[in-house]
PDB file of N, CA, C and O in Angstrom:
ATOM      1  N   UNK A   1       0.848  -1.178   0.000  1.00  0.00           N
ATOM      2  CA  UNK A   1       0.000   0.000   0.000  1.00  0.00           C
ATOM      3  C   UNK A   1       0.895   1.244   0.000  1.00  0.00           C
ATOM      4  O   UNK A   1       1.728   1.492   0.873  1.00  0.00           O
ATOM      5  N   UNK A   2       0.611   2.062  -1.166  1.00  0.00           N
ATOM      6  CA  UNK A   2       1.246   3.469  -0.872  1.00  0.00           C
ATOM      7  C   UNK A   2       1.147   4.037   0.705  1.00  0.00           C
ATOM      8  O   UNK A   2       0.479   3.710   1.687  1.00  0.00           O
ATOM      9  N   UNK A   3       2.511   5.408   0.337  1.00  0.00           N
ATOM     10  CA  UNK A   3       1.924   6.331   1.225  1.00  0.00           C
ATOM     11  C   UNK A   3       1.488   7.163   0.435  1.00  0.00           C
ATOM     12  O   UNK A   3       1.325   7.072  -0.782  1.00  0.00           O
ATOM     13  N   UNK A   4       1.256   8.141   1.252  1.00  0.00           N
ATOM     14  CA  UNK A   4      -0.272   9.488   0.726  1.00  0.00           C
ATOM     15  C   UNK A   4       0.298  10.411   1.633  1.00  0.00           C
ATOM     16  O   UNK A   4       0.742   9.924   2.673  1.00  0.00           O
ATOM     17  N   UNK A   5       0.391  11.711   1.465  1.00  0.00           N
ATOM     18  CA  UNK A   5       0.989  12.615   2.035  1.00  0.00           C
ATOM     19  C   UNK A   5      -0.096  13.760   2.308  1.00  0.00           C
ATOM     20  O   UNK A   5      -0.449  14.413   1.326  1.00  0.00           O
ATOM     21  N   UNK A   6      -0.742  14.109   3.749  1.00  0.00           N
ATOM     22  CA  UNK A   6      -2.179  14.780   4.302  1.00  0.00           C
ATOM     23  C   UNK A   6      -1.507  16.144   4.178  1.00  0.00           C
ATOM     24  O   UNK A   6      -0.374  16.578   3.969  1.00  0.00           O
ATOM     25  N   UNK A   7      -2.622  16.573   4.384  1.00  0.00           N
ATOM     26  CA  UNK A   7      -2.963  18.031   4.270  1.00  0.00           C
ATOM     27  C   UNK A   7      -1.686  18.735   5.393  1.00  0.00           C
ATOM     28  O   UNK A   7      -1.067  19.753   5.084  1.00  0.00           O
ATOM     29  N   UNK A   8      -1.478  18.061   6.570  1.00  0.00           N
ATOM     30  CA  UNK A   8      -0.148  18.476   7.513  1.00  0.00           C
ATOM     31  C   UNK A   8       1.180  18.863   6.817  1.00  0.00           C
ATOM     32  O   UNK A   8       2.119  19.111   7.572  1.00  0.00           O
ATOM     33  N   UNK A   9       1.367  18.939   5.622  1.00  0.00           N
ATOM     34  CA  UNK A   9       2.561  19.079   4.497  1.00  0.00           C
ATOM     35  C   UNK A   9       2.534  20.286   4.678  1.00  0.00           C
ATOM     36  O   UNK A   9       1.520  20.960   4.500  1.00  0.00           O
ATOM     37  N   UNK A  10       4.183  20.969   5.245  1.00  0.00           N
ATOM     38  CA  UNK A  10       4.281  21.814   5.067  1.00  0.00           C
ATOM     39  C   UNK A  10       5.241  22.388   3.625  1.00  0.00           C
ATOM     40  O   UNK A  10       5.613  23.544   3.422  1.00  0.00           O
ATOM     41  N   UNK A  11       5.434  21.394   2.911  1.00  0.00           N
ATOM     42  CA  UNK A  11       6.083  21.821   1.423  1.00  0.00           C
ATOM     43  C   UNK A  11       7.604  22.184   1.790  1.00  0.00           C
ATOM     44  O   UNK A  11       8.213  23.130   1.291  1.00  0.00           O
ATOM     45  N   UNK A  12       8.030  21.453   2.566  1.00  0.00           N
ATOM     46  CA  UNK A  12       9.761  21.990   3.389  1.00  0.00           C
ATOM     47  C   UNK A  12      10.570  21.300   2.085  1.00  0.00           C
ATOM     48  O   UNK A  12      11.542  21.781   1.503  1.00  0.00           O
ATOM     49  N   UNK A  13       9.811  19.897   1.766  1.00  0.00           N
ATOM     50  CA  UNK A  13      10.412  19.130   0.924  1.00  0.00           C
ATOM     51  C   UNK A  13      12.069  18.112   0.862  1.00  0.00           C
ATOM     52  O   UNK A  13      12.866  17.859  -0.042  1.00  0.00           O
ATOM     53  N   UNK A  14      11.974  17.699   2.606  1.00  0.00           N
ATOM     54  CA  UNK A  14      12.592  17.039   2.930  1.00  0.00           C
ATOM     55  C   UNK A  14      12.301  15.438   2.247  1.00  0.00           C
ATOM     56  O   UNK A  14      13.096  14.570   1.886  1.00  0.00           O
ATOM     57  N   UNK A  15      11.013  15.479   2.251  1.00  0.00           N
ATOM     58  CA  UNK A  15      10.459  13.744   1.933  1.00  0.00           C
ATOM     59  C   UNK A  15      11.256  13.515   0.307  1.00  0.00           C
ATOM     60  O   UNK A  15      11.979  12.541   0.095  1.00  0.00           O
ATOM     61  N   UNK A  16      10.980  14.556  -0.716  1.00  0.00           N
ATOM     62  CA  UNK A  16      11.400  14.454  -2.248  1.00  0.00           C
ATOM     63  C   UNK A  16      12.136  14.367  -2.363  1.00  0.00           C
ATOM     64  O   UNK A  16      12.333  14.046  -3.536  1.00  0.00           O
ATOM     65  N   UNK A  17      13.800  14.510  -1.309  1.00  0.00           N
ATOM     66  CA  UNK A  17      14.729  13.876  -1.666  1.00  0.00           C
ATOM     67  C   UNK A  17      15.107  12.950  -0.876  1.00  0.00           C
ATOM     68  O   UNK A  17      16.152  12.363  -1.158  1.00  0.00           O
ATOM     69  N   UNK A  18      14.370  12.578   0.307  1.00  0.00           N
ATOM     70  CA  UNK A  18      14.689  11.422   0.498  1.00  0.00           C
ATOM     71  C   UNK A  18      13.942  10.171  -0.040  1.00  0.00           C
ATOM     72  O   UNK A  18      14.348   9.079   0.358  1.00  0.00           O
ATOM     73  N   UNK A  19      12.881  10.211  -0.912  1.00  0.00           N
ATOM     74  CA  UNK A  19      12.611   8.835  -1.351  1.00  0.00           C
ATOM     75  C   UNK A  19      13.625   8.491  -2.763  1.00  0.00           C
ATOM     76  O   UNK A  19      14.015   9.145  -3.730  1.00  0.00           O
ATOM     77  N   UNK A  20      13.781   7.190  -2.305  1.00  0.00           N
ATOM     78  CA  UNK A  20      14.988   6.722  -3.476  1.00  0.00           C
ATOM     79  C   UNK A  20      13.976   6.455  -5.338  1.00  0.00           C
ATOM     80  O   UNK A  20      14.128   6.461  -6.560  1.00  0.00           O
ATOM     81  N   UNK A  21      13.176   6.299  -4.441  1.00  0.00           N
ATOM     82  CA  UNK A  21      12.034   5.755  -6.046  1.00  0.00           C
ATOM     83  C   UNK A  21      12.254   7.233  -7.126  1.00  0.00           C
ATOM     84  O   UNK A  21      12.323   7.176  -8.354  1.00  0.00           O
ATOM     85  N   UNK A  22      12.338   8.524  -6.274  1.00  0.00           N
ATOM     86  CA  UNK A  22      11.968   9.708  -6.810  1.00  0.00           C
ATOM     87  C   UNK A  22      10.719   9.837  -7.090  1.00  0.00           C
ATOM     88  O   UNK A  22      10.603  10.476  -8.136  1.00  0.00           O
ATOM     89  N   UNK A  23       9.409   9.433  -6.507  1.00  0.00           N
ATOM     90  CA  UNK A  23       8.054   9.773  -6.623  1.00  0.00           C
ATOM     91  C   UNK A  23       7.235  10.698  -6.195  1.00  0.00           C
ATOM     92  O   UNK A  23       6.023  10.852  -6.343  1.00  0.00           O
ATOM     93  N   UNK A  24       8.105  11.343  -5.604  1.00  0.00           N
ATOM     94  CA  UNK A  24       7.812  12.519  -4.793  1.00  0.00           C
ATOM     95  C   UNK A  24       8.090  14.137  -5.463  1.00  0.00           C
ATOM     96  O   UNK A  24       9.195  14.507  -5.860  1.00  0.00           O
ATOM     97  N   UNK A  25       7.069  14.831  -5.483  1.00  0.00           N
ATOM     98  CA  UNK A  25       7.227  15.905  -6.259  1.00  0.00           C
ATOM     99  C   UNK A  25       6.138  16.822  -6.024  1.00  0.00           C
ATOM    100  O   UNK A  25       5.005  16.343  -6.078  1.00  0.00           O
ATOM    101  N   UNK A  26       6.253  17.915  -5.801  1.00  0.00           N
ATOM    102  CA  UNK A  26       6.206  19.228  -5.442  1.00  0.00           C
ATOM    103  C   UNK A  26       4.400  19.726  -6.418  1.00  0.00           C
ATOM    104  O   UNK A  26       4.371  20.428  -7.429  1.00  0.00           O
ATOM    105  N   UNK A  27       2.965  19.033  -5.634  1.00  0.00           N
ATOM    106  CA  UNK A  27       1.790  19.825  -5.947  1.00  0.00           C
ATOM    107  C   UNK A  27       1.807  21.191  -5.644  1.00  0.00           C
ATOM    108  O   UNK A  27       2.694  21.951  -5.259  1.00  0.00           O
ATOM    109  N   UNK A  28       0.409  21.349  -5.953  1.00  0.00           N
ATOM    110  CA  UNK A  28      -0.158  22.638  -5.640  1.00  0.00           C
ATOM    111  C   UNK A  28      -0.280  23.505  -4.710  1.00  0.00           C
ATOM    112  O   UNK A  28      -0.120  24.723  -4.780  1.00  0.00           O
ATOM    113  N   UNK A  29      -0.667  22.642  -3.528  1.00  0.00           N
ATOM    114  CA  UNK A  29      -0.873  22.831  -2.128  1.00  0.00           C
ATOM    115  C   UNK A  29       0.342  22.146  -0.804  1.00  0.00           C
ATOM    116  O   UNK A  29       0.627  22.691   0.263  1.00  0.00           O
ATOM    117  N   UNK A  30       0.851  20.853  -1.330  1.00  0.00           N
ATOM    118  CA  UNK A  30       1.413  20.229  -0.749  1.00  0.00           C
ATOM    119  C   UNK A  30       2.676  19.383  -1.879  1.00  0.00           C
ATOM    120  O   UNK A  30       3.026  19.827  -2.973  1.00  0.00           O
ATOM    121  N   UNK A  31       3.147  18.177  -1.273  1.00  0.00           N
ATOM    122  CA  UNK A  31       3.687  17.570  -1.843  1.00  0.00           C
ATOM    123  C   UNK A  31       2.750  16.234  -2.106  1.00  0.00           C
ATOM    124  O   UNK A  31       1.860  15.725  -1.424  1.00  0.00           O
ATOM    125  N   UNK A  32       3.251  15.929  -3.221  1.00  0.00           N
ATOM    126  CA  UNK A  32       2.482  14.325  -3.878  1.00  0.00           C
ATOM    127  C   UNK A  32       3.620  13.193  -4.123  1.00  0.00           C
ATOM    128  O   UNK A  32       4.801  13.275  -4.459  1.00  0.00           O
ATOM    129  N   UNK A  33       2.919  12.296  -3.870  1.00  0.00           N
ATOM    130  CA  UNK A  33       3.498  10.649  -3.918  1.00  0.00           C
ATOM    131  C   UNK A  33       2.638  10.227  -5.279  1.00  0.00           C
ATOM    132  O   UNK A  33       1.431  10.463  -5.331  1.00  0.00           O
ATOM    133  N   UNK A  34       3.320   9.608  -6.340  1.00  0.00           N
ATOM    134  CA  UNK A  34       3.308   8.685  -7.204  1.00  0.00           C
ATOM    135  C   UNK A  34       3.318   7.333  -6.514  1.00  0.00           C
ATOM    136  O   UNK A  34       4.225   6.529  -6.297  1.00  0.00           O
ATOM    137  N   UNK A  35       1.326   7.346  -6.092  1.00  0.00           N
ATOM    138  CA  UNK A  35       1.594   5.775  -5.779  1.00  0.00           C
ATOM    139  C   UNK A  35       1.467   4.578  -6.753  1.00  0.00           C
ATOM    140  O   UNK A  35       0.922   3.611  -6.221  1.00  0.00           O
ATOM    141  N   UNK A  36       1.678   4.471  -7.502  1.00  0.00           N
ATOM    142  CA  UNK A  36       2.064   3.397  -9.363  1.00  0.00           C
ATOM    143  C   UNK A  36       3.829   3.317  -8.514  1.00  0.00           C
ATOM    144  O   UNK A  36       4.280   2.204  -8.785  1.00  0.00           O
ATOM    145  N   UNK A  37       4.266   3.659  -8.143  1.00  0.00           N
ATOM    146  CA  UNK A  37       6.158   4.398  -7.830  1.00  0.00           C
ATOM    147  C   UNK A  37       6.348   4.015  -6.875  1.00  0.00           C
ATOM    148  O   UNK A  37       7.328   3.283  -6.731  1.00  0.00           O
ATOM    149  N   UNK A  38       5.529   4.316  -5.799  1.00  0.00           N
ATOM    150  CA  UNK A  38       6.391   3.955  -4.066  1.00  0.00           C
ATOM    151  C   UNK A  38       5.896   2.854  -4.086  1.00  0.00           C
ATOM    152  O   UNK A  38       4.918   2.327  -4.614  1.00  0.00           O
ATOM    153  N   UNK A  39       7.262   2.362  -2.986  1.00  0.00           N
ATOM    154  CA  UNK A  39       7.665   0.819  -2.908  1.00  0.00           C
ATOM    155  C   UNK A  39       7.415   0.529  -1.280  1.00  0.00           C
ATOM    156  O   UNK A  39       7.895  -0.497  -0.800  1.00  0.00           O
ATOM    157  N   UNK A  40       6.683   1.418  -0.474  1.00  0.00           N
ATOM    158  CA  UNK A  40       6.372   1.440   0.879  1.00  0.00           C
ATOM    159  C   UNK A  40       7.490   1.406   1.965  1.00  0.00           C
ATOM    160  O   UNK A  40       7.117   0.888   3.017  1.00  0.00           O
ATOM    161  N   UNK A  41       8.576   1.777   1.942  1.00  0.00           N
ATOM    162  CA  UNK A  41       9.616   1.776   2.300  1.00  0.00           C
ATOM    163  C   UNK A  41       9.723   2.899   3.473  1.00  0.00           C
ATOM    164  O   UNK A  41      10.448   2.625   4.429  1.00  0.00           O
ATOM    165  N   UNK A  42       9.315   3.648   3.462  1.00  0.00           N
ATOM    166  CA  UNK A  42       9.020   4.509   4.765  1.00  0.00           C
ATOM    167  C   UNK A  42       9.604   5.322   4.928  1.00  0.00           C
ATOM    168  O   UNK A  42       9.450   5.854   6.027  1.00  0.00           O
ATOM    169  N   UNK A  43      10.889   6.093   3.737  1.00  0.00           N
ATOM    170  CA  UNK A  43      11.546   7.195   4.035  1.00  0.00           C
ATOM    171  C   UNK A  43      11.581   8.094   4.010  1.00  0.00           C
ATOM    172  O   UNK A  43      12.523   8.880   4.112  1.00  0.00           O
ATOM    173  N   UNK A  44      10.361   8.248   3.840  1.00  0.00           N
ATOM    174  CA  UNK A  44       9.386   9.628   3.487  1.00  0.00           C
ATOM    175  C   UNK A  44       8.973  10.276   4.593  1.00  0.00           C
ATOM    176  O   UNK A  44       8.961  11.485   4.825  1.00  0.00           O
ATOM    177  N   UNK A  45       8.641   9.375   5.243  1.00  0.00           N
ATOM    178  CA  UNK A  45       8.058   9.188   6.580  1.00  0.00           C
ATOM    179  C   UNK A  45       8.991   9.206   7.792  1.00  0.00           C
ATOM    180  O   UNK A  45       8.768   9.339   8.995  1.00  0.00           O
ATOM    181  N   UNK A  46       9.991   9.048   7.156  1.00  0.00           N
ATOM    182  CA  UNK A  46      10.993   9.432   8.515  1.00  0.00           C
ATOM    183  C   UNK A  46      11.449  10.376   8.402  1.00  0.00           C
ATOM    184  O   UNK A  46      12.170  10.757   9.325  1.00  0.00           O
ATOM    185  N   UNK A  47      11.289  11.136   7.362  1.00  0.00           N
ATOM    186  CA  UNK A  47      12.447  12.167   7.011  1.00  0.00           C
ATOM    187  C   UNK A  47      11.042  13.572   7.266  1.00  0.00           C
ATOM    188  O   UNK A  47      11.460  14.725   7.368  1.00  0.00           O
ATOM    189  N   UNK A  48      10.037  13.416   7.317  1.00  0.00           N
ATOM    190  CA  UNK A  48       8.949  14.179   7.250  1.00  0.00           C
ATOM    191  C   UNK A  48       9.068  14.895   8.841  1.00  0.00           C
ATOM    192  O   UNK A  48       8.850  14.128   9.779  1.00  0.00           O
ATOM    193  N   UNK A  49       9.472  16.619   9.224  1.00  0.00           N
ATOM    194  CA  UNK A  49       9.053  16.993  10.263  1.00  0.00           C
ATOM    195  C   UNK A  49       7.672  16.879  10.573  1.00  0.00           C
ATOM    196  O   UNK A  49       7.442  16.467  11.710  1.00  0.00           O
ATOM    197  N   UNK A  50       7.050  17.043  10.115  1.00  0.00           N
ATOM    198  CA  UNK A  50       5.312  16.777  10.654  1.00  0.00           C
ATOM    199  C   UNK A  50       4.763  15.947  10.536  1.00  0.00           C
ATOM    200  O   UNK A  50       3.551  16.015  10.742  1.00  0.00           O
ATOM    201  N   UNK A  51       5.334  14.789  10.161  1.00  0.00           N
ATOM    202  CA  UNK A  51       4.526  13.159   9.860  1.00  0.00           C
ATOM    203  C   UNK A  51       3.628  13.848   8.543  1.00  0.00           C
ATOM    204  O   UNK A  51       2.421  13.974   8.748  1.00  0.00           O
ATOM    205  N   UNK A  52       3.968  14.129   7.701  1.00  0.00           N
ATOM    206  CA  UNK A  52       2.422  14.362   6.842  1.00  0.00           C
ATOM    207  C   UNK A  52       2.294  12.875   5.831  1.00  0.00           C
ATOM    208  O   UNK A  52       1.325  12.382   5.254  1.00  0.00           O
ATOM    209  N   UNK A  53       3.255  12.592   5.897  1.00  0.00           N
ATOM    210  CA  UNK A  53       3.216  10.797   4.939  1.00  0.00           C
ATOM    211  C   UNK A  53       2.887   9.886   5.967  1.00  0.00           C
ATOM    212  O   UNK A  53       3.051   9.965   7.184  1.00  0.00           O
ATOM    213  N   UNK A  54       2.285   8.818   5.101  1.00  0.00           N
ATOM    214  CA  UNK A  54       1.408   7.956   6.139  1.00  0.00           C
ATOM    215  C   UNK A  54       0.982   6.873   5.177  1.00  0.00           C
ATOM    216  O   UNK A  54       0.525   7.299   4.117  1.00  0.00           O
ATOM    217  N   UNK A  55       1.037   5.500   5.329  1.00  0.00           N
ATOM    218  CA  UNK A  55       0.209   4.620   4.326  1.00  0.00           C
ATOM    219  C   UNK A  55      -1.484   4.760   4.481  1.00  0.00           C
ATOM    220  O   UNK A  55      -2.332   4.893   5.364  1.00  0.00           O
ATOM    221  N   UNK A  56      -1.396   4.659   3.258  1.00  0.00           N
ATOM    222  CA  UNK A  56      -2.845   5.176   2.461  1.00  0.00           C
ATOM    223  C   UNK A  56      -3.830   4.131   2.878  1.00  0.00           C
ATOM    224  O   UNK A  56      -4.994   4.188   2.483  1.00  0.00           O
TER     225      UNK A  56
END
């Protein structure tokens, strides 16, 4: 199961370079996960000051 990155995104954009897949990239409001791309690996999620990644 992907993660999904909530509305808590503050767009710092720590998560986009830490996922190795590179699925991570810079929306409108927040940041977005290419879930077809993430491999559930969780480094998104560690690297996130506000927890905003989370499996979906």
């Amino acid at each position: 199961m992907a993660y999904k990155i909530s509305e808590d995104c503050i767009s710092c954009g720590a998560c986009e370079s830490a996922c190795p897949q590179g699925c991570i990239s810079a929306g409108d409001a927040k940041f977005e996960i290419d879930a077809d791309n993430c491999i559930d690996c969780g480094a998104c999620a560690a690297t996130c000051p506000v927890a905003a990644p989370a499996q979906a």
